[in-house]
N, C-alpha and C positions, 0 to 999 in steps of 0.2 A: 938882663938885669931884672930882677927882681922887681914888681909893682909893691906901691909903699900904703899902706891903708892911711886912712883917716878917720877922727871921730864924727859917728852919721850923724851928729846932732839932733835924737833921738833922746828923749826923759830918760834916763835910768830905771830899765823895770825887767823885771825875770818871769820867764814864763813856761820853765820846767824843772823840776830838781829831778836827776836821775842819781840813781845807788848801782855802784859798782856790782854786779853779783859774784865779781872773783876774788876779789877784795876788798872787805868791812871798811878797811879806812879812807876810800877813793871816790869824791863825788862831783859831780856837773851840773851846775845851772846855766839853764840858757837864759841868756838877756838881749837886751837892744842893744847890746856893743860888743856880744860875742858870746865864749861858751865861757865861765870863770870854773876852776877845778881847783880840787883841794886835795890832797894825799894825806892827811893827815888829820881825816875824818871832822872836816869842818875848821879847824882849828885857825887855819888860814887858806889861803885863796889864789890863786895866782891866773891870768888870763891868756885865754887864746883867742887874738882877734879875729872878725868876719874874716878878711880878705885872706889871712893865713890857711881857713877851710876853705873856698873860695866862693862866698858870696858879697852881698854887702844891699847895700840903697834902698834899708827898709825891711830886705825880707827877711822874715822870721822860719826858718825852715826848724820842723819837729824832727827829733833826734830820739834816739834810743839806744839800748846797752847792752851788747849779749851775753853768754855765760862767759863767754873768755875775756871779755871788758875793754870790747872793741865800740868805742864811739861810731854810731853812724846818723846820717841823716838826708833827706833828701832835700836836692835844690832844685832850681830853677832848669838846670842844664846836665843833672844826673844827680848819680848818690855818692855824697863822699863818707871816707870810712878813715876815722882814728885809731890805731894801736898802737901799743906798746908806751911811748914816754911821751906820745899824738904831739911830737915837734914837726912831724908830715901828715897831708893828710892825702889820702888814694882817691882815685874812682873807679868806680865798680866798671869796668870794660862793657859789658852786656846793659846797662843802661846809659850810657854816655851820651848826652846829648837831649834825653830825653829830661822832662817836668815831672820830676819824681814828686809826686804830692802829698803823700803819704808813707808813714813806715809803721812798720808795727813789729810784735815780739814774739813767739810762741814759749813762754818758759820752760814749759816741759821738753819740750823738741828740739830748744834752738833756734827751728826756722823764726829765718827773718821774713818777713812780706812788705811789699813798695806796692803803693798804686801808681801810676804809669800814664804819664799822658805825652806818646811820640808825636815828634814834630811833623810838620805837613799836614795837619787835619787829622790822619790816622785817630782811629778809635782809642780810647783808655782801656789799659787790662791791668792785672794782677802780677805780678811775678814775683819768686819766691828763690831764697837760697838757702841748701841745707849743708854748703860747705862752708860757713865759718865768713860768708859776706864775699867770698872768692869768685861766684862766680853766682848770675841770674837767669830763671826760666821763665817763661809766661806760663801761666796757671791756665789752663783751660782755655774756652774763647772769649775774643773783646767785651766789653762791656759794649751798653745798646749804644745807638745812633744818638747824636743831639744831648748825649749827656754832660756837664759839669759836674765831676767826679771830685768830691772833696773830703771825704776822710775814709778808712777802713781799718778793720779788724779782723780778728779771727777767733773761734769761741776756743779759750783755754783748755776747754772739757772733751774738744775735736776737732782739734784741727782742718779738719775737714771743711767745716760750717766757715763760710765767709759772709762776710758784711760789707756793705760800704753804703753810703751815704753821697748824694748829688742832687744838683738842682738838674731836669728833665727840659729843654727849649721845648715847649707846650706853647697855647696862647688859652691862658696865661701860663708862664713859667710856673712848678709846680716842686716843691720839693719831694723826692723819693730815696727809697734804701731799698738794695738788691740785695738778693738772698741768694749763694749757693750752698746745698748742701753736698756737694760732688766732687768738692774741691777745686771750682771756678769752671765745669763741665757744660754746667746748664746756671742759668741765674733766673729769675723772677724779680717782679719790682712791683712795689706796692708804694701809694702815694701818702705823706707823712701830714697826719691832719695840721690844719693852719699852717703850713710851709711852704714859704714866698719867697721871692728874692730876699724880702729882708729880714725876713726869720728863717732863714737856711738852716737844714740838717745837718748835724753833725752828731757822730756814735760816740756817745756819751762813755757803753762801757757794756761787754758781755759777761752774764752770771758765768764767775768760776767754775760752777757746777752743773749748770743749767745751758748746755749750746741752745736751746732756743729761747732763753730768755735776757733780750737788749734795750739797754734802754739811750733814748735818742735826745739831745739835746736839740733844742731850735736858738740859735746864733742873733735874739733880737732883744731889745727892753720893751716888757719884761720879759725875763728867762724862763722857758717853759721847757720844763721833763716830762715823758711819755717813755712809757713801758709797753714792750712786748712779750708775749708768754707765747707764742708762737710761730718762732723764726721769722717775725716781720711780715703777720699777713695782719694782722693788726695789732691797733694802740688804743692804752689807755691812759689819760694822764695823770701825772703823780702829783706835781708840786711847779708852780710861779713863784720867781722869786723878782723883788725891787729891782731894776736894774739888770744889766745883761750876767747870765748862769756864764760863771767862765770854769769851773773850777767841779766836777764829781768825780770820786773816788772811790770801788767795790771793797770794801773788806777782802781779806783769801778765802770767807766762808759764807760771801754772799749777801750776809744777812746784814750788814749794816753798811750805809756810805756816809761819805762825807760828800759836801757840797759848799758852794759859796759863790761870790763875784764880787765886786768891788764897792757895788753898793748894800749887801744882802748881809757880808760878814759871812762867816762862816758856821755852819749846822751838821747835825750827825740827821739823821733819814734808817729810821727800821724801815728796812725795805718789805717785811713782811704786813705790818700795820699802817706802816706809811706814815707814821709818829713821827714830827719834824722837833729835834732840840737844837736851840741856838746855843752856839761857844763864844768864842772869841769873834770880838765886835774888828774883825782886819778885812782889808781891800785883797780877797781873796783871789789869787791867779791861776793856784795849781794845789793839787794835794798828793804827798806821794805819802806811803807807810814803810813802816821798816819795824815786824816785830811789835812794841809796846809803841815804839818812838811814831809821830803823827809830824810830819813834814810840810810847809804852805809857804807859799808866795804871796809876799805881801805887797804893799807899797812903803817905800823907805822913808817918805817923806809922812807918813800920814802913821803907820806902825813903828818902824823903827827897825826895820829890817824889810831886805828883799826876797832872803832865804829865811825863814827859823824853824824851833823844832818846838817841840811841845810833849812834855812828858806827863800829862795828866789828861789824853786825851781832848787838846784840842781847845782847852777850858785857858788856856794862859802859853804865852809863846817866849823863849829865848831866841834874839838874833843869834843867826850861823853864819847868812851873807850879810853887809852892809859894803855897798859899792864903793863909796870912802873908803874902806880897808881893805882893798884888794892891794897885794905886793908889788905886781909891778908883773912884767909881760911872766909867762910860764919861763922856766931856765931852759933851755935850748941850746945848741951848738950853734957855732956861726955857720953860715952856710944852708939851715933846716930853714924852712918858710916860715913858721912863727917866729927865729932868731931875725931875720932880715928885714922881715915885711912888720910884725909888729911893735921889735923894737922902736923903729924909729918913728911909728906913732902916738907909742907911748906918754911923751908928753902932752899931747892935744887930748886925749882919751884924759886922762890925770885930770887934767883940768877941767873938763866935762864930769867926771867923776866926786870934784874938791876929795881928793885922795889926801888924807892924815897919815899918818902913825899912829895904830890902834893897838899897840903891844900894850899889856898892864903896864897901869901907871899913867899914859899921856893922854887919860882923858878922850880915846876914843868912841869908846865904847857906845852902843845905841841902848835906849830905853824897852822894857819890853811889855810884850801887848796881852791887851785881855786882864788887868790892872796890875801887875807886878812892877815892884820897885826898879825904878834905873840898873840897868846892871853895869856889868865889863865889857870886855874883849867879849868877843862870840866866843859862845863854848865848843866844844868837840866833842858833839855825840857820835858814837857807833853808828856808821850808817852802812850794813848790809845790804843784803840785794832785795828788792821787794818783789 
């Protein structure tokens, strides 16, 4: 028999909006109560519970999207992977068991990359797949001794160039980013100024164009950015912001980002000047792009949305997600693990939710941010692959 989830009693908040890259109209936000997806490019919403992918009690595991617009992400106990109508989800055979903590994307290539922490003490490494999520290999050698490995990348521009980000068991504990240019052959690590247990590193985001230029987030209030222009032998910092940085985003051409966090709002950052513009005054979670359209996670209680879009760069936001409007579990067959397991949570999640009827007309609709008038139903932008 089938295990039956329950709602984690966790606030309603989303903390990724991913774009389909194989088709415009299919998009994913992760939240504190599961993954909600839409096929019909915002328009409406429908959910796949934790327990359905199989996690749950809190953990937020980061996901991502490949070219053929296969859901994956890592957990606690491996990587699960979504295809096709994601009413199943897999696990990757060659990571099972392990603390996958990380994933990441190569757009050009494909390759997927996991950061890797096997059970038993065993060292963290890298592993990478270039067959469509079917199958993983370890990259090179472990990463060093006494590391807490917690985010990584790979530079768009070369694949080659890896990143990651960890705290060092030093005395004291000391935050560092490894660098391999070898493709996980050889790494080097250099230590990330002011980074402590409680401003831990985390990789912000590699120049499109530039493999050796990354810039690093530090994980504390206030939120501090740090730039490197040399594969991470050193930094320079960019910008503090109120409250903890949750939220940077690269342009495709490098030269501009977005950025934000929950108490900061949201800003544009020439990354060449380092000229900071404030936008939209929202409790910033995540930024994704797509083309013209500018994409953010907000807070639902305080904006008026958890997903919206922004078609004036950033300056003013339409709700996309509002949690209240989500349809009801994804449509599944009986028998598939979101039909069994999420179904019959359904109503407890609802009700954590205060779930409406937000179709035109009954008044569901959320207000939108950055001063625009009340609106409807969330709209349905175009959401391509970023």
């Amino acid at each position: 028999m089938p295990s039956v989830a329950h709602a984690n009693g966790a606030f309603p908040a989303s903390g990724q909006i991913l774009l389909d890259p194989s088709d415009t109209s299919r998009m994913w936000v992760s939240t504190s109560y599961g993954f909600a997806k839409s096929n019909d490019g915002g328009e409406t919403f429908q959910l796949v519970c934790e327990a359905a992918i199989g996690y749950g009690g809190g953990f937020h595991p980061h996901a991502a999207v490949t070219q053929t617009g296969a859901l994956f992400m890592g957990l606690s106990d491996g990587l699960a992977v979504g295809r096709g109508d994601t009413c199943a989800f897999e696990r990757a055979p060659d990571l099972d068991g392990s603390y996958v903590i990380d994933v990441s994307l190569d757009p050009l290539s494909g390759r997927a990359i996991a950061l890797v922490q096997p059970p038993n003490g065993a060292e963290p490494y890298v592993a990478a797949s270039d067959d469509d999520l079917v199958s993983f290999a370890k990259l090179g050698v472990d990463l060093p001794e006494k590391l807490t490995a917690l985010t990584l990348d790979a530079a768009p521009s070369d694949p080659s160039v890896l990143y990651v980000s960890g705290m060092l068991d030093a005395n004291p504990p000391k935050g560092v980013v490894l660098t391999s240019v070898d493709g996980g052959t050889t790494w080097q690590s250099v230590f990330v100024p002011e980074s402590e247990p409680e401003t831990a590193p985390f990789i912000a985001a590699v120049d499109p164009n530039d493999a050796g230029k990354l810039y690093v987030r530090l994980n504390g209030a206030p939120g501090k950015l740090f730039v490197s222009n040399d594969f991470a032998q050193s930094f320079v910092p960019v910008l503090e912001t109120t409250g903890f940085l949750h939220a940077f985003k690269l342009a495709p051409d490098g030269l501009t980002a977005y950025f934000g966090g929950s108490l900061a709002g949201l800003h544009r950052l020439d990354t060449v000047s380092l000229a900071q513009t404030a936008l939209a005054e929202i409790a910033t979670r995540c930024v994704a792009l797509d083309d013209d359209l500018l994409f953010a996670c907000g807070d639902d209680a305080l904006d008026g949305f958890s997903a919206g879009v922004s078609v004036d760069g950033g300056q003013t936001f339409e709700p996309v997600l509002r949690p209240a409007c989500i349809e009801g579990i994804l449509e599944c067959g009986a028998g598939t693990p979101v039909s069994d397991i999420c179904e019959p949570a359904w109503p407890a999640i609802a009700e954590v939710l205060n779930v409406m009827d937000c179709s035109p007309g009954n008044g569901g609709g959320g207000s939108s941010a950055g001063g625009a008038a009340p609106g409807g139903a969330p709209p349905g932008p175009s959401s391509g692959g970023n």
